[in-house]
Backbone as XML, in Angstrom:
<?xml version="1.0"?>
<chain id="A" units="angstrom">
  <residue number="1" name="UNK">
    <atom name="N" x="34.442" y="50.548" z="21.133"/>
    <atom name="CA" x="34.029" y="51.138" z="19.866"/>
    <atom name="C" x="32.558" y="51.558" z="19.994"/>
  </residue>
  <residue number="2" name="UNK">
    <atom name="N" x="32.023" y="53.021" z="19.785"/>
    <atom name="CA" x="30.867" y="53.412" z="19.980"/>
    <atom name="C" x="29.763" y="52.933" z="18.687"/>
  </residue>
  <residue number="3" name="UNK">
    <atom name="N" x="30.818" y="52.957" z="17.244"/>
    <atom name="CA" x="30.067" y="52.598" z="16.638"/>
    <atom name="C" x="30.076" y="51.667" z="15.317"/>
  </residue>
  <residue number="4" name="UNK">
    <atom name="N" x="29.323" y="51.118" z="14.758"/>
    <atom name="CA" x="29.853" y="49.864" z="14.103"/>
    <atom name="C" x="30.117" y="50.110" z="12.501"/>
  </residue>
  <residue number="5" name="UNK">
    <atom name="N" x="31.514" y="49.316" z="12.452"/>
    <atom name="CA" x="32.325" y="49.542" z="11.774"/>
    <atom name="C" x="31.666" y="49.084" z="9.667"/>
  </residue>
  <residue number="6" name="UNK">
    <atom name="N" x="30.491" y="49.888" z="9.602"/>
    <atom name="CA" x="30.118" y="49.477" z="8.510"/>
    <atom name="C" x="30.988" y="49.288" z="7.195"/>
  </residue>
  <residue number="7" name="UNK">
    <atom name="N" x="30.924" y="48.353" z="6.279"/>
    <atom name="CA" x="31.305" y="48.272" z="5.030"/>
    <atom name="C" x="30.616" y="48.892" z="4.140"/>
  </residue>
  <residue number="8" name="UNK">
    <atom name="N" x="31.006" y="49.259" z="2.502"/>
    <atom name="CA" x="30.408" y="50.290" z="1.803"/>
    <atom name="C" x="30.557" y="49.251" z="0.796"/>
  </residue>
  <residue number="9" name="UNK">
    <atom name="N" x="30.698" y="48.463" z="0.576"/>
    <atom name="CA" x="31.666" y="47.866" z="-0.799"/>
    <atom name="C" x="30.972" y="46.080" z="-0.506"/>
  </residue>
  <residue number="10" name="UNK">
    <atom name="N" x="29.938" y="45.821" z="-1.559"/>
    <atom name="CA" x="29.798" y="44.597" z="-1.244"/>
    <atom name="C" x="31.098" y="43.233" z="-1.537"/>
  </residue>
  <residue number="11" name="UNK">
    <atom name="N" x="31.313" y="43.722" z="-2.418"/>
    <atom name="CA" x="32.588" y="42.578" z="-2.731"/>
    <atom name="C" x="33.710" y="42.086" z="-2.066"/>
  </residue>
  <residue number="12" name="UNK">
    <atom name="N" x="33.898" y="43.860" z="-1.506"/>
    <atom name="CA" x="35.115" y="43.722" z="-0.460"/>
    <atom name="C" x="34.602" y="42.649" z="0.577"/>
  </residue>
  <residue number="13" name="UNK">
    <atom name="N" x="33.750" y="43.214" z="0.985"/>
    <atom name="CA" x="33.530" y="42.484" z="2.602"/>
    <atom name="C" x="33.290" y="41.409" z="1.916"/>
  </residue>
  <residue number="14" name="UNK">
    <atom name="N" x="32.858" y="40.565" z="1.253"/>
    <atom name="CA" x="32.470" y="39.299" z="0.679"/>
    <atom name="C" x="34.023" y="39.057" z="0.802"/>
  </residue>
  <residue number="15" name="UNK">
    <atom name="N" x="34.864" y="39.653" z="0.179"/>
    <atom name="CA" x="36.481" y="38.869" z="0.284"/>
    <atom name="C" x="37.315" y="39.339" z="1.974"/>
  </residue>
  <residue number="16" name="UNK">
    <atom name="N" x="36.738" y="40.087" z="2.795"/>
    <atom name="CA" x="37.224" y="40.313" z="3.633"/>
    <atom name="C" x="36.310" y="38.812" z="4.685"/>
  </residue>
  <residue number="17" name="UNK">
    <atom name="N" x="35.068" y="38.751" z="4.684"/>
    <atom name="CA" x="34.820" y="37.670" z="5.340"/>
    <atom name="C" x="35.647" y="35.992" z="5.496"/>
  </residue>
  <residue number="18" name="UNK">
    <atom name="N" x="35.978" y="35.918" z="3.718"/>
    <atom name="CA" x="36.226" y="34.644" z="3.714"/>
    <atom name="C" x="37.454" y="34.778" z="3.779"/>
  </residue>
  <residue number="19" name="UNK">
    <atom name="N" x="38.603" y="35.809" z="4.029"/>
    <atom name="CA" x="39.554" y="35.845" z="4.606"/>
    <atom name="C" x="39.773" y="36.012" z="6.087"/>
  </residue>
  <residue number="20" name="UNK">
    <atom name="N" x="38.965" y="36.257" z="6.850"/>
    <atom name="CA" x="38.646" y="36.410" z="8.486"/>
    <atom name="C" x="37.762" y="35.471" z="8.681"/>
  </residue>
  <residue number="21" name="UNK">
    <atom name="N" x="37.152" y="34.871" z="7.776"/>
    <atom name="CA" x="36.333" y="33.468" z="8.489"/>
    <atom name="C" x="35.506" y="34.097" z="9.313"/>
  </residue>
  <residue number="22" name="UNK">
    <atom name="N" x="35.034" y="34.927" z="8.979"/>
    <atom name="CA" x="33.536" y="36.082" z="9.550"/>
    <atom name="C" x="32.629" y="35.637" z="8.776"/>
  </residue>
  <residue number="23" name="UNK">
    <atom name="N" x="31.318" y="35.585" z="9.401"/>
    <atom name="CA" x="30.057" y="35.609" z="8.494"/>
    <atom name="C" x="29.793" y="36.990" z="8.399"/>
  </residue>
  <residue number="24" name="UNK">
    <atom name="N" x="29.030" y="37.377" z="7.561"/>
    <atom name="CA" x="28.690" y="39.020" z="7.056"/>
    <atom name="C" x="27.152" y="39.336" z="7.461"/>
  </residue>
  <residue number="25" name="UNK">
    <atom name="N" x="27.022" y="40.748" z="7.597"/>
    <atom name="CA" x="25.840" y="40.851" z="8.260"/>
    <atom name="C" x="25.501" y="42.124" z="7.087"/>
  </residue>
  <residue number="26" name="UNK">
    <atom name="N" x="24.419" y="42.094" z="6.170"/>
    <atom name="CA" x="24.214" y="42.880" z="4.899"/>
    <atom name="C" x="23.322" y="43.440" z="5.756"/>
  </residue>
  <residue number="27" name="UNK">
    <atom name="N" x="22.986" y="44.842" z="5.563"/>
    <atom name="CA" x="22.036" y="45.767" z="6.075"/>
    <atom name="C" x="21.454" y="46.960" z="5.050"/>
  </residue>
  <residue number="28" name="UNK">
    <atom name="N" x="20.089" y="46.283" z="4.245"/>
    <atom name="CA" x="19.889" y="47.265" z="3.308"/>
    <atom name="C" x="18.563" y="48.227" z="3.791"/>
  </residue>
  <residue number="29" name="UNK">
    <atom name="N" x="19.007" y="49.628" z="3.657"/>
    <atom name="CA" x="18.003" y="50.550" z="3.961"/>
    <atom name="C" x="17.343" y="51.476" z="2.614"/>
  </residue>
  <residue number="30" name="UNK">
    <atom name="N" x="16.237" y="52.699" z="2.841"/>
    <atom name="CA" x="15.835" y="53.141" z="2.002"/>
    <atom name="C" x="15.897" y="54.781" z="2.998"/>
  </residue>
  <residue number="31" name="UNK">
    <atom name="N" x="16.726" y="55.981" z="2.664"/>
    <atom name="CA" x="16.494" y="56.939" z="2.927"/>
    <atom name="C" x="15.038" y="57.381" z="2.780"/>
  </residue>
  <residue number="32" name="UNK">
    <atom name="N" x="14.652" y="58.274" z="4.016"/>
    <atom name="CA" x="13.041" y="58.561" z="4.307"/>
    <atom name="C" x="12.400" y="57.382" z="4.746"/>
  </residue>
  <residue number="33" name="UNK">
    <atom name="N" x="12.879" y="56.077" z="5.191"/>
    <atom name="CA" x="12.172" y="54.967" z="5.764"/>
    <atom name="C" x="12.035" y="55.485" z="6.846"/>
  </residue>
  <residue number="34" name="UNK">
    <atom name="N" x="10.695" y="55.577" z="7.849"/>
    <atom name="CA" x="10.799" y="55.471" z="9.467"/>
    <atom name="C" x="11.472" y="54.540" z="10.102"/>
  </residue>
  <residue number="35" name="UNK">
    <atom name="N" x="11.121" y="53.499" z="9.665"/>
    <atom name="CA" x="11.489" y="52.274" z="10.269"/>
    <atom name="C" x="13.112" y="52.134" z="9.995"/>
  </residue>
  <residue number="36" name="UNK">
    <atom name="N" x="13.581" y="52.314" z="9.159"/>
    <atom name="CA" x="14.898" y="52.179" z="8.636"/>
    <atom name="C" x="15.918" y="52.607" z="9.740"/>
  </residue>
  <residue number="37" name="UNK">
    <atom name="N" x="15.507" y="54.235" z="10.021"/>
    <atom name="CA" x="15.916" y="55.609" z="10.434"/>
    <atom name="C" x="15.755" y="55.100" z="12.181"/>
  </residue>
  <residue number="38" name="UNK">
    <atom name="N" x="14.765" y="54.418" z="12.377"/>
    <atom name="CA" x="14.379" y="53.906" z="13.941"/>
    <atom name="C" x="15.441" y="52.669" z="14.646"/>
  </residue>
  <residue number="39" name="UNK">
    <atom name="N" x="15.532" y="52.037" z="12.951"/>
    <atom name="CA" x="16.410" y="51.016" z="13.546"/>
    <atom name="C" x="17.747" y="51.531" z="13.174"/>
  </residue>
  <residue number="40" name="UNK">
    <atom name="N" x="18.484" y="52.379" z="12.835"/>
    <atom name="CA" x="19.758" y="53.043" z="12.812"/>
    <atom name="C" x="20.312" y="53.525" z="13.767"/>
  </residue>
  <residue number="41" name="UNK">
    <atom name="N" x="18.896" y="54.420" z="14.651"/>
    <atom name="CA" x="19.234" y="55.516" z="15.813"/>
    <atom name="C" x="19.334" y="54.751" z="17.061"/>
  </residue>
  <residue number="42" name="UNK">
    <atom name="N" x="18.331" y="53.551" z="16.964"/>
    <atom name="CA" x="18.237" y="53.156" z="18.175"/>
    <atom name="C" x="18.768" y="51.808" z="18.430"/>
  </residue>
  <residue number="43" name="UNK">
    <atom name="N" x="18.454" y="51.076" z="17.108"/>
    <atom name="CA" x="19.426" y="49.374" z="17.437"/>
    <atom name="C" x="20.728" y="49.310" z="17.495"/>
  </residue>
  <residue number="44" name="UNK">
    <atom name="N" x="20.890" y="49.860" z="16.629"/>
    <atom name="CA" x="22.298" y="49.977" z="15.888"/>
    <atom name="C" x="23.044" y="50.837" z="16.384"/>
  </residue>
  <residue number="45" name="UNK">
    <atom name="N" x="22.979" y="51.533" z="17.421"/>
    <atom name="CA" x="23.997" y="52.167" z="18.120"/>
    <atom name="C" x="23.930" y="51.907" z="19.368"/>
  </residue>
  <residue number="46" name="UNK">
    <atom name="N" x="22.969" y="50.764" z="20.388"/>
    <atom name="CA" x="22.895" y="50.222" z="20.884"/>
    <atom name="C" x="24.164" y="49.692" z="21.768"/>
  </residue>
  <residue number="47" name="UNK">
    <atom name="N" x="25.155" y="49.376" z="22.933"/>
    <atom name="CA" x="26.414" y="49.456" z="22.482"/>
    <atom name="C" x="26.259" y="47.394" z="22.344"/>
  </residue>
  <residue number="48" name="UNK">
    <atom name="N" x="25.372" y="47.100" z="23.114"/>
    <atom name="CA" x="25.459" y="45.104" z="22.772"/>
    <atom name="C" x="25.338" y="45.198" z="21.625"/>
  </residue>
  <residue number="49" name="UNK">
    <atom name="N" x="24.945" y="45.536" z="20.699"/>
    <atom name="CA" x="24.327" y="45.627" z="19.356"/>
    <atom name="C" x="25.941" y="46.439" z="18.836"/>
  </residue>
  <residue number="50" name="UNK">
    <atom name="N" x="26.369" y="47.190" z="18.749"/>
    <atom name="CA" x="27.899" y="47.860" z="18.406"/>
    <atom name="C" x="28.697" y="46.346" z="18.401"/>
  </residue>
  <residue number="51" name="UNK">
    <atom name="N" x="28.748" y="46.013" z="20.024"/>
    <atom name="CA" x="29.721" y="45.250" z="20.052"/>
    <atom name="C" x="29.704" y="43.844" z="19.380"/>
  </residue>
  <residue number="52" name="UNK">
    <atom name="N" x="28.787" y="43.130" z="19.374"/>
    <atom name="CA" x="28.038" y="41.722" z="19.068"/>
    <atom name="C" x="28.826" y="42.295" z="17.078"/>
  </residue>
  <residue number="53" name="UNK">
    <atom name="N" x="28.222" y="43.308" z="16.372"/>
    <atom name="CA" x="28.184" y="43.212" z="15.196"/>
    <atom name="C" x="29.709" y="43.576" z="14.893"/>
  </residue>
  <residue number="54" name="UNK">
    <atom name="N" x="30.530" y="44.588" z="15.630"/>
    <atom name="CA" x="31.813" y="44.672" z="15.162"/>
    <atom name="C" x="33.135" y="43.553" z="15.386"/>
  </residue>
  <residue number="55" name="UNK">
    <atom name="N" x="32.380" y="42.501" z="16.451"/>
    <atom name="CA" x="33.161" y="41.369" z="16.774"/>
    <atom name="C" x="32.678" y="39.909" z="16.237"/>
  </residue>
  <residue number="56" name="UNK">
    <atom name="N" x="31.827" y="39.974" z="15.639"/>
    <atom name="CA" x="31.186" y="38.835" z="15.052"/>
    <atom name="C" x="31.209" y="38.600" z="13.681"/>
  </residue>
  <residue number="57" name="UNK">
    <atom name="N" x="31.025" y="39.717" z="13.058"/>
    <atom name="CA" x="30.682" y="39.527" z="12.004"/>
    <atom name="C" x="31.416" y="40.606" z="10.932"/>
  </residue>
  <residue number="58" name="UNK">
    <atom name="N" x="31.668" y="40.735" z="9.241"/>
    <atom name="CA" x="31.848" y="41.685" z="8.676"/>
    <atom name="C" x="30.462" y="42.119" z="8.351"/>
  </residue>
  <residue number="59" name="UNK">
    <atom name="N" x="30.005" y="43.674" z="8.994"/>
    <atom name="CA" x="28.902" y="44.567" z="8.781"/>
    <atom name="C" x="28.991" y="45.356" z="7.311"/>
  </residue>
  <residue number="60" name="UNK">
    <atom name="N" x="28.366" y="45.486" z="6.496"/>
    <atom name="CA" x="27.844" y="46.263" z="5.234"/>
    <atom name="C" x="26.541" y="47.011" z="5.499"/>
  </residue>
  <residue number="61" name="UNK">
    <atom name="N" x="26.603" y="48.215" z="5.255"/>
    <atom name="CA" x="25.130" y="48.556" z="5.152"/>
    <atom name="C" x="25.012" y="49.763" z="3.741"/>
  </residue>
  <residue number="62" name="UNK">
    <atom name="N" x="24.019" y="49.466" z="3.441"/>
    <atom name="CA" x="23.624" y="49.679" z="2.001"/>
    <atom name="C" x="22.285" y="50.520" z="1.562"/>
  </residue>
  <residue number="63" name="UNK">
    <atom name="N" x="22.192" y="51.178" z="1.061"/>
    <atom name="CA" x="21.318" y="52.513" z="0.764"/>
    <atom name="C" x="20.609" y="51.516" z="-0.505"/>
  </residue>
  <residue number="64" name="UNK">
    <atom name="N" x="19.280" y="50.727" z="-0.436"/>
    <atom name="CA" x="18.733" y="49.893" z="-1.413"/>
    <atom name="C" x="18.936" y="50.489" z="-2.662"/>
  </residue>
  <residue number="65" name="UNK">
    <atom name="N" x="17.883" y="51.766" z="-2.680"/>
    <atom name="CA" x="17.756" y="52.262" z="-4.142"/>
    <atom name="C" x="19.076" y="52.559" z="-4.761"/>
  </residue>
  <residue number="66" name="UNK">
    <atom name="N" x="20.059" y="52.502" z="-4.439"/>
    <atom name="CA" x="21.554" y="52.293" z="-5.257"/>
    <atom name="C" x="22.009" y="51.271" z="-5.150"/>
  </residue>
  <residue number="67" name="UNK">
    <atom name="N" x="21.440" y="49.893" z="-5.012"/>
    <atom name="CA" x="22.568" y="48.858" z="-5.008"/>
    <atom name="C" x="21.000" y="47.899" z="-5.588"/>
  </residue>
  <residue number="68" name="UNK">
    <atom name="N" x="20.337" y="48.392" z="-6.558"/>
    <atom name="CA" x="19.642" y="47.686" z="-6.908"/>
    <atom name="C" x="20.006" y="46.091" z="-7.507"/>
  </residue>
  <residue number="69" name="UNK">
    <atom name="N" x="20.806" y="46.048" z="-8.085"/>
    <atom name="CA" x="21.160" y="44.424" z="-8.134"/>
    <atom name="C" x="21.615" y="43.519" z="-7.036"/>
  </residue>
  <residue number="70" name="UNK">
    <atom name="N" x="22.331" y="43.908" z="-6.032"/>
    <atom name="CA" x="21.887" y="43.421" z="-5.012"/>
    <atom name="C" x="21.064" y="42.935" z="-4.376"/>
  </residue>
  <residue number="71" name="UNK">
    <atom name="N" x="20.075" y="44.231" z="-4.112"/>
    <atom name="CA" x="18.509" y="43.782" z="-4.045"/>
    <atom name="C" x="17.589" y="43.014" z="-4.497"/>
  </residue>
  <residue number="72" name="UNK">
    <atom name="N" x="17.502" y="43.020" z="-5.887"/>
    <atom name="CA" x="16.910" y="42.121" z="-6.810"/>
    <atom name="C" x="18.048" y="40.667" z="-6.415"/>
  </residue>
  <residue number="73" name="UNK">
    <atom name="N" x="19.106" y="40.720" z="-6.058"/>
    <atom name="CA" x="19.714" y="39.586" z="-6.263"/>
    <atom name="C" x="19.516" y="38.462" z="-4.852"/>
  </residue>
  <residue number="74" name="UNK">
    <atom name="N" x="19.365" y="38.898" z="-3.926"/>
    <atom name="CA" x="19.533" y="38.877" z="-2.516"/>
    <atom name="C" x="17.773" y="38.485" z="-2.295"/>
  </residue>
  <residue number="75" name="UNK">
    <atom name="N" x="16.413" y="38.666" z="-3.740"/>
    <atom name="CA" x="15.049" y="39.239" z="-3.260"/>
    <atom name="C" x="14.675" y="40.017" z="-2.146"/>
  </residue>
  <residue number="76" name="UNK">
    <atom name="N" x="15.023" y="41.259" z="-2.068"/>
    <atom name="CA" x="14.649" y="42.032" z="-0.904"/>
    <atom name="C" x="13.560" y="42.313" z="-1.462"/>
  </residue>
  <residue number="77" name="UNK">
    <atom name="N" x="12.384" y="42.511" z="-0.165"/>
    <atom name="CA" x="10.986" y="43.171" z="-0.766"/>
    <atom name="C" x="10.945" y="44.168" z="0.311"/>
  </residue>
  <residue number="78" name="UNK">
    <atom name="N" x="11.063" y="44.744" z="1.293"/>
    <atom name="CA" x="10.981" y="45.998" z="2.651"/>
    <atom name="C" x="12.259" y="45.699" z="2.920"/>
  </residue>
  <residue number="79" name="UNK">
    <atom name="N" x="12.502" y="47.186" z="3.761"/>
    <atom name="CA" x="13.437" y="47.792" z="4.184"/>
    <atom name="C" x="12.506" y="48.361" z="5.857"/>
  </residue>
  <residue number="80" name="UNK">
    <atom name="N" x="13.590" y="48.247" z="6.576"/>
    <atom name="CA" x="15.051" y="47.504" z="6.534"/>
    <atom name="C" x="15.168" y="46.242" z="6.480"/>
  </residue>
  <residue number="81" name="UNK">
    <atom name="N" x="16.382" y="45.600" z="5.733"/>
    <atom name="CA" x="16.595" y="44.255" z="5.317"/>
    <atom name="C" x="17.856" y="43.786" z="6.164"/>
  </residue>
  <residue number="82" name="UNK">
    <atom name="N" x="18.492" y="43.280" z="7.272"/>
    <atom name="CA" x="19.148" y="42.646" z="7.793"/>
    <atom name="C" x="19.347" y="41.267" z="6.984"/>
  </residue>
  <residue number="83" name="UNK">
    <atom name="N" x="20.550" y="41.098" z="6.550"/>
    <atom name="CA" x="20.501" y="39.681" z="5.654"/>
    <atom name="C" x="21.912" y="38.921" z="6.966"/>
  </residue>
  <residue number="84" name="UNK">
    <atom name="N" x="22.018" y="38.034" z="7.148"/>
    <atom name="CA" x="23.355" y="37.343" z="7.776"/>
    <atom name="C" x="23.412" y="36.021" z="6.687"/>
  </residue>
  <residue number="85" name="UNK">
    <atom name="N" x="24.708" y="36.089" z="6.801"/>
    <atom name="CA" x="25.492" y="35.701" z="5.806"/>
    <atom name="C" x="26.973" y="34.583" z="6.121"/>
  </residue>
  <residue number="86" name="UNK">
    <atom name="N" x="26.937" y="33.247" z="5.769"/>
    <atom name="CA" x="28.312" y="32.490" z="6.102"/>
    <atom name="C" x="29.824" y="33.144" z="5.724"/>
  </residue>
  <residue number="87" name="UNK">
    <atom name="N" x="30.627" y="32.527" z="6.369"/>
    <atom name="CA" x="31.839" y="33.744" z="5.550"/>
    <atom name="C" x="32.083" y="33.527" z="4.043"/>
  </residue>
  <residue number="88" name="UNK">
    <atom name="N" x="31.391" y="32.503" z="3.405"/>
    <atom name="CA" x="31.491" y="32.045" z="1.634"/>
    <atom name="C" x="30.307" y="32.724" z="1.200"/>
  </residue>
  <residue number="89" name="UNK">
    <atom name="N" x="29.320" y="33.319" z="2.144"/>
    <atom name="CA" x="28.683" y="34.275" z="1.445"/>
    <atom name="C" x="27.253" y="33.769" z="0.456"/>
  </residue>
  <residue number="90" name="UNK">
    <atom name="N" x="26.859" y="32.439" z="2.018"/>
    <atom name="CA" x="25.257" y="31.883" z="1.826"/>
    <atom name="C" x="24.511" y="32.361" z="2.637"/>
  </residue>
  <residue number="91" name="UNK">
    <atom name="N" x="23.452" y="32.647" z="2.216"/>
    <atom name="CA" x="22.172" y="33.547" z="2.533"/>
    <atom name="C" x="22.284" y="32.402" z="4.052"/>
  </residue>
  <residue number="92" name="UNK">
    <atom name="N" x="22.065" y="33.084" z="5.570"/>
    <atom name="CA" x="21.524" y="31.835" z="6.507"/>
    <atom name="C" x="20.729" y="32.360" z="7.239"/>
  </residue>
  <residue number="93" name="UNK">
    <atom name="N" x="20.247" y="33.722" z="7.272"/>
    <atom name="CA" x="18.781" y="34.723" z="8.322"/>
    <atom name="C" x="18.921" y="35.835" z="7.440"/>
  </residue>
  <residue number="94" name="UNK">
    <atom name="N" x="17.291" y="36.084" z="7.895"/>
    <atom name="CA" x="17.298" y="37.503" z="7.087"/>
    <atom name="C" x="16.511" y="38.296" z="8.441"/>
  </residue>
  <residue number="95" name="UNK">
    <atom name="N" x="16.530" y="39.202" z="8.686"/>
    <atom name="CA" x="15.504" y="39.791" z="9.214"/>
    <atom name="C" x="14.966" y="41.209" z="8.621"/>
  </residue>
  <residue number="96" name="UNK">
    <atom name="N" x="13.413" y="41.187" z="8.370"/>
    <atom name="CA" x="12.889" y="42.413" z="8.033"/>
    <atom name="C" x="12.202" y="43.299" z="9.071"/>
  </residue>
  <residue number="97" name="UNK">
    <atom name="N" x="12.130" y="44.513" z="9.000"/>
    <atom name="CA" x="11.717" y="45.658" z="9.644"/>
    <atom name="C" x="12.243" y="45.970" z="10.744"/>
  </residue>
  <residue number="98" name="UNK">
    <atom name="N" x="11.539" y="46.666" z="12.068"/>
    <atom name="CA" x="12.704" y="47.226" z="13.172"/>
    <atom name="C" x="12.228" y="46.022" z="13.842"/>
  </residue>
  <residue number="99" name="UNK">
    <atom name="N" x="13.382" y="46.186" z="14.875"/>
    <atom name="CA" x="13.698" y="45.427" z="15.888"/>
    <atom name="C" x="14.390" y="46.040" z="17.344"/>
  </residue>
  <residue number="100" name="UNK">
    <atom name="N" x="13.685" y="46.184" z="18.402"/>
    <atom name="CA" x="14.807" y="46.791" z="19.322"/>
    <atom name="C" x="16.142" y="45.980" z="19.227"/>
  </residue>
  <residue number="101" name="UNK">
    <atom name="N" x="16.623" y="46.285" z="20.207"/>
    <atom name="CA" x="18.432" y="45.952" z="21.054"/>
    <atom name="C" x="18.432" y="43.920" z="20.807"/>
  </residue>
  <residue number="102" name="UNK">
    <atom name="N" x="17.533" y="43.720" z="21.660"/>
    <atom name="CA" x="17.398" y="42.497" z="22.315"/>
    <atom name="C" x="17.097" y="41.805" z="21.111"/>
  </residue>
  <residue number="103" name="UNK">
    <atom name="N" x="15.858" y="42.292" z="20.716"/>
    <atom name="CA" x="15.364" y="41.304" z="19.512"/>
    <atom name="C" x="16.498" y="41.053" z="18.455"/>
  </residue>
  <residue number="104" name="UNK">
    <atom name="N" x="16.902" y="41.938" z="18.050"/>
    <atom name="CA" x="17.747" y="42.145" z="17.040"/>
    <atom name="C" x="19.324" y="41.366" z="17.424"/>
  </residue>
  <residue number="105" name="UNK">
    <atom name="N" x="19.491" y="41.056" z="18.703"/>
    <atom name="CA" x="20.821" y="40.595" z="19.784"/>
    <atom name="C" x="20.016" y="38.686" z="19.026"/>
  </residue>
  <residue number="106" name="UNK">
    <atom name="N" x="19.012" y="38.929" z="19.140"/>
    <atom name="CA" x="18.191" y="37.152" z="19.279"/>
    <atom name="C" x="18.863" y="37.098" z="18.035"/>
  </residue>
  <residue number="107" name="UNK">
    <atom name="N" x="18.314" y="37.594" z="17.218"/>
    <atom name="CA" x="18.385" y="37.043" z="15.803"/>
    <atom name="C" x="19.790" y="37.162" z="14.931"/>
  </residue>
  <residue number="108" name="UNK">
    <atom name="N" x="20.935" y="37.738" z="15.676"/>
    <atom name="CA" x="22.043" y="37.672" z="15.183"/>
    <atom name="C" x="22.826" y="36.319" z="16.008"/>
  </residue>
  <residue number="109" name="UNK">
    <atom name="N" x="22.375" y="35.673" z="17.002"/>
    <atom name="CA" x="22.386" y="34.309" z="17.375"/>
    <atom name="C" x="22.058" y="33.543" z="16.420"/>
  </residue>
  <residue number="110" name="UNK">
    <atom name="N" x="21.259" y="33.559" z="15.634"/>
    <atom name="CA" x="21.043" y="32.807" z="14.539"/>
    <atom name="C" x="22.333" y="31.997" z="13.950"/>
  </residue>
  <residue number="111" name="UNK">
    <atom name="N" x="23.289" y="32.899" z="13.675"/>
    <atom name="CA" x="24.421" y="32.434" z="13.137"/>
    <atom name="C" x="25.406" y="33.047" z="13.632"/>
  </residue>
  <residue number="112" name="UNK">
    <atom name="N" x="27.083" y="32.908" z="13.508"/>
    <atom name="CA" x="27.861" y="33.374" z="14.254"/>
    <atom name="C" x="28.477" y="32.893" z="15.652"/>
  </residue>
</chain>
């Protein structure tokens, strides 16, 4: 798979996790972010980074300024917001801003 299989729908994947016993990996961005746009082109299509997130975890990624309760709910303050998530859907890493391949490979070890 070249590329990772994002969710659009927070709820779903919240009920698709705790039915696959996946932890969830929330990914909130802000169109016109550099950083956002840096870590899209280059982490995230990455293929360890493809594969690690489409076999590990249920992926969501989320356009902030429309999912503002989320945001506020989740306290996001910058973008990009990497949140990982148990499959019942408790906050357990967050990571903010870019990250290459590797770094970003570290910190999805976190959980999962």
């Amino acid at each position: 798979m070249s590329e990772i299989n994002w969710r659009q729908d927070w709820q779903e994947a919240l009920a698709e996790a705790k039915k696959a016993n996946l932890p969830l990996l929330l990914e909130f961005y802000l169109e016109g972010c550099p950083h956002c746009a840096r870590l899209a082109s280059e982490t995230l299509t990455d293929p360890a980074v493809v594969k690690a997130v489409n076999e590990r975890f249920i992926p969501i990624r989320l356009e902030g300024r429309g999912h503002m309760d989320l945001v506020r709910q989740f306290k996001v303050t910058g973008a990009p917001t990497t949140l990982l998530f148990s499959a019942q859907g408790e906050e357990k890493h967050r990571v903010t801003g870019f990250y290459t391949a590797a770094e970003y490979l570290q910190e999805l070890a976190q959980i999962g």
